[in-house]
ZAMARGU-554760 format. One line per field, with one value per residue (C-alpha): x, y, z. Coordinates in steps of 0.5 Angstrom, whole numbers, plus 500, padded with zeros to 3 digits. Layout:
N
u c(X / ...);
v c(Y / ...);
w c(Z / ...);
END
This chain:
326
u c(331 / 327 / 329 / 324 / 319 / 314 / 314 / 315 / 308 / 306 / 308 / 306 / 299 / 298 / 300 / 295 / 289 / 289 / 283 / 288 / 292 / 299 / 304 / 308 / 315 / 312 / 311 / 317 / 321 / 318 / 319 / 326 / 325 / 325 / 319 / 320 / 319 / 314 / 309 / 311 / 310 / 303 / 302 / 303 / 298 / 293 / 295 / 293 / 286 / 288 / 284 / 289 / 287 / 293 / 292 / 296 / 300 / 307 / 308 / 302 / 299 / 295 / 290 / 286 / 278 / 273 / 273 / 268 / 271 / 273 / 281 / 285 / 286 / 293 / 292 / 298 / 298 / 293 / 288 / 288 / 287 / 282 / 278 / 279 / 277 / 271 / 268 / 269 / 266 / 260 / 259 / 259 / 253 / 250 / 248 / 243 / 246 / 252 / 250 / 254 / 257 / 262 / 263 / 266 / 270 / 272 / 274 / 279 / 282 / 284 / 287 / 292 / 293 / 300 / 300 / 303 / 296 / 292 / 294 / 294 / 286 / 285 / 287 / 284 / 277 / 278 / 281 / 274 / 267 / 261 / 257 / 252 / 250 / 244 / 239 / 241 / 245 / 253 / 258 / 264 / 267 / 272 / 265 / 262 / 269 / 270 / 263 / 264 / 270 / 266 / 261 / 266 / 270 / 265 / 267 / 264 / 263 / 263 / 260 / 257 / 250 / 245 / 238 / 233 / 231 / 239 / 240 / 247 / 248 / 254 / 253 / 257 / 254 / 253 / 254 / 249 / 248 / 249 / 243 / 243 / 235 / 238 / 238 / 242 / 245 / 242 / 246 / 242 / 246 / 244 / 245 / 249 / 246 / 239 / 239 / 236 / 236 / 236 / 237 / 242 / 243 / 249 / 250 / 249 / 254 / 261 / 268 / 267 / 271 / 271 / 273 / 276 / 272 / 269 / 261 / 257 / 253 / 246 / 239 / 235 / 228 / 225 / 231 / 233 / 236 / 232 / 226 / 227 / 229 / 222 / 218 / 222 / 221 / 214 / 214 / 215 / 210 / 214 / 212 / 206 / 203 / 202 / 200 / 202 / 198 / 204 / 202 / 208 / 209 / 212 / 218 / 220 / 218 / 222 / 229 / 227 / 226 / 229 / 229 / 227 / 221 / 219 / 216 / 210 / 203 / 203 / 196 / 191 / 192 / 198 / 200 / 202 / 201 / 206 / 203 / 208 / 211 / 216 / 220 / 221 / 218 / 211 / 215 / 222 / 217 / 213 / 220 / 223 / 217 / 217 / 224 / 222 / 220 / 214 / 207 / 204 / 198 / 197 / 191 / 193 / 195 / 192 / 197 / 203 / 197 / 197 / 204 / 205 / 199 / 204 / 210 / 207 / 204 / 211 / 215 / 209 / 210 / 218 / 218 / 214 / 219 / 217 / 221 / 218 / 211 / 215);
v c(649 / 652 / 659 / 660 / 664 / 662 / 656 / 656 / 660 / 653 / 649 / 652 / 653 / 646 / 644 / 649 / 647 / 641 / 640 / 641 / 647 / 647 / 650 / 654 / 650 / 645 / 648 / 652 / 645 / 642 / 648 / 649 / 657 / 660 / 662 / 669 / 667 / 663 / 669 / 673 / 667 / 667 / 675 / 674 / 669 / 672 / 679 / 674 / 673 / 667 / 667 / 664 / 665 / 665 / 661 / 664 / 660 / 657 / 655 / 658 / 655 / 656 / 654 / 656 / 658 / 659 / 667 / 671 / 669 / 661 / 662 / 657 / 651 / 647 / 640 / 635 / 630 / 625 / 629 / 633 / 625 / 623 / 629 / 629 / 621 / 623 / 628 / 624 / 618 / 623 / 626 / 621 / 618 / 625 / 623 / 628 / 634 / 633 / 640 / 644 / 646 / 641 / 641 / 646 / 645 / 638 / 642 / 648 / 642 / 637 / 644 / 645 / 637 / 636 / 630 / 626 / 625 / 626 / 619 / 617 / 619 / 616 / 610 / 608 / 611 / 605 / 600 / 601 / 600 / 601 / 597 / 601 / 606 / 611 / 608 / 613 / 613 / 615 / 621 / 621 / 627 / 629 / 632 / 635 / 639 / 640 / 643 / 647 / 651 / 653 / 656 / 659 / 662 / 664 / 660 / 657 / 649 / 645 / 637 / 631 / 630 / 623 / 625 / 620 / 617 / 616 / 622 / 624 / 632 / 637 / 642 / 649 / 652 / 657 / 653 / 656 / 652 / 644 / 642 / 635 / 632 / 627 / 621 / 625 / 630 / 636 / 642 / 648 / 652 / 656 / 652 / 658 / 654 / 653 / 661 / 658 / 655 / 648 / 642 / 636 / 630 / 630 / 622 / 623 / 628 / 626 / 629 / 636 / 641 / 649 / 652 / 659 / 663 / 668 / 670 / 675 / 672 / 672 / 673 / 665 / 666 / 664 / 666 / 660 / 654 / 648 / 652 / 653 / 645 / 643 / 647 / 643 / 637 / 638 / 641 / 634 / 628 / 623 / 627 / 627 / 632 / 628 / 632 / 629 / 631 / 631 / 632 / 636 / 643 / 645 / 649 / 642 / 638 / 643 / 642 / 634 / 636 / 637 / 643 / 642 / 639 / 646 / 649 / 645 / 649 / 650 / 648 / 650 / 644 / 645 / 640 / 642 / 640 / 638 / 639 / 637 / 634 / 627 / 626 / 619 / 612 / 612 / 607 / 611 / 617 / 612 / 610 / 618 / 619 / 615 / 616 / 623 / 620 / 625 / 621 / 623 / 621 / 621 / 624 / 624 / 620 / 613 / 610 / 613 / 611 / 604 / 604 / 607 / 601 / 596 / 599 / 599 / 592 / 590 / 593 / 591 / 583 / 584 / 587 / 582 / 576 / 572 / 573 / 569 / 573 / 580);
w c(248 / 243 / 241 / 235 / 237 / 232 / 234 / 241 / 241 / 237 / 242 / 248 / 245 / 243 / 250 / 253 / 248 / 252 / 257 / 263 / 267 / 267 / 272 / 270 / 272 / 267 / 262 / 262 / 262 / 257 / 253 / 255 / 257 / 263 / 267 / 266 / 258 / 258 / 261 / 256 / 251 / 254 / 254 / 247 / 246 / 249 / 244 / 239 / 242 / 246 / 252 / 257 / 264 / 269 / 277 / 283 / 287 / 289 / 282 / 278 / 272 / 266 / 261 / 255 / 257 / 252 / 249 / 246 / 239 / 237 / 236 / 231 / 233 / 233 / 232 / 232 / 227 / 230 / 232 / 224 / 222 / 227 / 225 / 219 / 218 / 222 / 217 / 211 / 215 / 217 / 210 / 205 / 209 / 210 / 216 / 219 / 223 / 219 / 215 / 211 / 216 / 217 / 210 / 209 / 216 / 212 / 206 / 209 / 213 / 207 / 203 / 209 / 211 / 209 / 203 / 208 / 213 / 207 / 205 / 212 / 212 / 205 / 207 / 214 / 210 / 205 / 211 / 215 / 214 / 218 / 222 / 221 / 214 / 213 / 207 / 203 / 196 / 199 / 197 / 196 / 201 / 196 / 191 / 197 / 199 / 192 / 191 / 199 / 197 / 190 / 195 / 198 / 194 / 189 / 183 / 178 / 178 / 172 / 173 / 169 / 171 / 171 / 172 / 174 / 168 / 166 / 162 / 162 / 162 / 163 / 167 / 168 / 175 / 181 / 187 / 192 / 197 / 200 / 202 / 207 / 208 / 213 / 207 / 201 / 199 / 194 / 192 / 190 / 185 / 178 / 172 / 167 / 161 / 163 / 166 / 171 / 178 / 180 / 184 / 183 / 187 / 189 / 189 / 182 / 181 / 178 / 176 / 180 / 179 / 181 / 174 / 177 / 174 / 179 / 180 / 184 / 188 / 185 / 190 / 190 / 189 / 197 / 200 / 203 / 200 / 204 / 202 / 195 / 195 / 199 / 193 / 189 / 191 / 192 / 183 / 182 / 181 / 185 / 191 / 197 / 202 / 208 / 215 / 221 / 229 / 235 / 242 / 243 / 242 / 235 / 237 / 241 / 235 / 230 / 234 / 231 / 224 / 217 / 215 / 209 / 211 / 213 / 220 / 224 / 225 / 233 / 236 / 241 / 244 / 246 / 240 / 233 / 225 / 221 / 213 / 208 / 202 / 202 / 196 / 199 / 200 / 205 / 209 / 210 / 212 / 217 / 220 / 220 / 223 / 229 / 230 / 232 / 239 / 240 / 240 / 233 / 229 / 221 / 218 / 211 / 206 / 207 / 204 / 210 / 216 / 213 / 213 / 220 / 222 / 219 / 223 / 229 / 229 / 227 / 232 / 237 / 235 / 235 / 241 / 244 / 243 / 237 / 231 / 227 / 227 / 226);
END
């Protein structure tokens, strides 16, 4: 019998955080309660916000609904490191979707994990390996923990930084925003230093670490951090416009995009432009394009309607079964 009510309350809401209803009798057995107990239980999960909905019947029975509000979850130990191996998996790859976001859900899980799952998650991550990876550069889960709970909690954040060109820097920073293009990581913060805003590919970023020292949160210049990485990239000489026709309408086509990548042009047509600028290869941005799965003409520059022309050819003879001409 469990006489702590605590963790009474702990039990019976991990039991009805399963996808199930559970009878009353049942649940009071499994608890070693009473049934009378066990409805005062619930009435005090619900004080609590727990939206448990109650059955009529013989035995009568309950189970946890949705609710207004997203209540806290109770995970036993296998479900914490199944998540939590998940999201690092995710993270370190910056697969798209995978925003910041879950970031900051993989931070505030790994500061209560207990030192026991926390090995047990670091062990099976380094055990396996996926069969398949994003094309960009990987990073490491635990800088982009790091770096979400700076955000979070304000606090200055200090790194070691190589640019593009090999330099090595120390930066001391305002963490801002994470930024996930689909490919990489970008963290938008002001750099205390420089007295200036800047953006730092996270893969090149080492030895993390947040200093304590609070800040107030200062105002980003286009008040939104994938809009301010977009003109940055675009500042850059590596970088390209590229316009693009779709024959679907821009609100469809958006629910595709990146953000950074801006909001496409909607198009009397029906169809819409996506004017824009790329900071990666024309070959990565042809197959990005594609993958959309929306019909689509480029109009600018040569180099990407060549590359899309040599894709397309491509695929066609692979598709067509001789491998060889692929």
């Amino acid at each position: 019998m469990t006489t702590d009510t605590p963790a009474r309350l702990f039990q019976l809401l991990s039991l009805l955080q399963t996808p199930r209803e559970w009878p009353g009798g049942e649940l009071a057995e499994r608890l070693g309660v009473s049934r009378r107990t066990v409805r005062r239980d619930v009435d005090r999960l619900r004080e609590l916000g727990y939206p448990v909905q109650a059955t009529k019947g013989s035995d009568g029975g309950y189970r946890l609904v949705a609710g207004k509000a997203m209540p806290p979850l109770v995970l036993d130990d296998e479900e914490a490191v199944a998540i939590a191996v998940g999201l690092r998996a995710g993270a370190g790859h910056a697969i798209e979707g995978v925003d910041e976001a879950s970031v900051r859900a993989l931070a505030k899980l790994e500061q209560v994990l207990p030192a026991r799952l926390r090995h047990r998650v670091s062990t099976l991550q380094a055990a396996t390996t996926p069969l398949t990876s994003g094309d960009g550069a990987s990073v490491a889960p635990e800088t982009l923990t790091v770096m979400a709970s700076a955000i979070a909690g304000r606090e200055r954040l200090r790194f070691a930084y190589r640019a593009g060109d090999g330099t090595a820097t120390r930066r001391l920073t305002e963490p801002y925003r994470l930024v996930s293009t689909g490919r990489r990581w970008y963290l938008v913060a002001y750099d205390v230093d420089r007295a200036d805003w800047r953006t730092f590919r996270v893969d090149r970023v080492n030895e993390p670490f947040a200093t304590g020292a609070r800040f107030d949160p200062r105002e980003l210049p286009t008040g939104n951090a994938a809009e301010y990485l977009r003109q940055s990239m675009q500042r850059r000489q590596e970088t390209y416009t590229f316009s693009v026709v779709f024959e679907a309408p821009a609100e469809v086509v958006a629910e595709r995009l990146p953000a950074w990548l801006g909001a496409p042009e909607p198009l009397a047509d029906g169809g819409c432009r996506l004017r824009a600028t790329a900071g990666d290869t024309v070959e990565w941005l042809a197959v990005r394009l594609a993958m959309l799965g929306h019909p689509f003409t480029v109009q600018e520059p040569a180099e990407l309607v060549e590359c899309v022309r040599a894709l397309g050819a491509r695929l066609t003879r692979a598709a067509d079964g001789d491998p060889r001409r692929a």
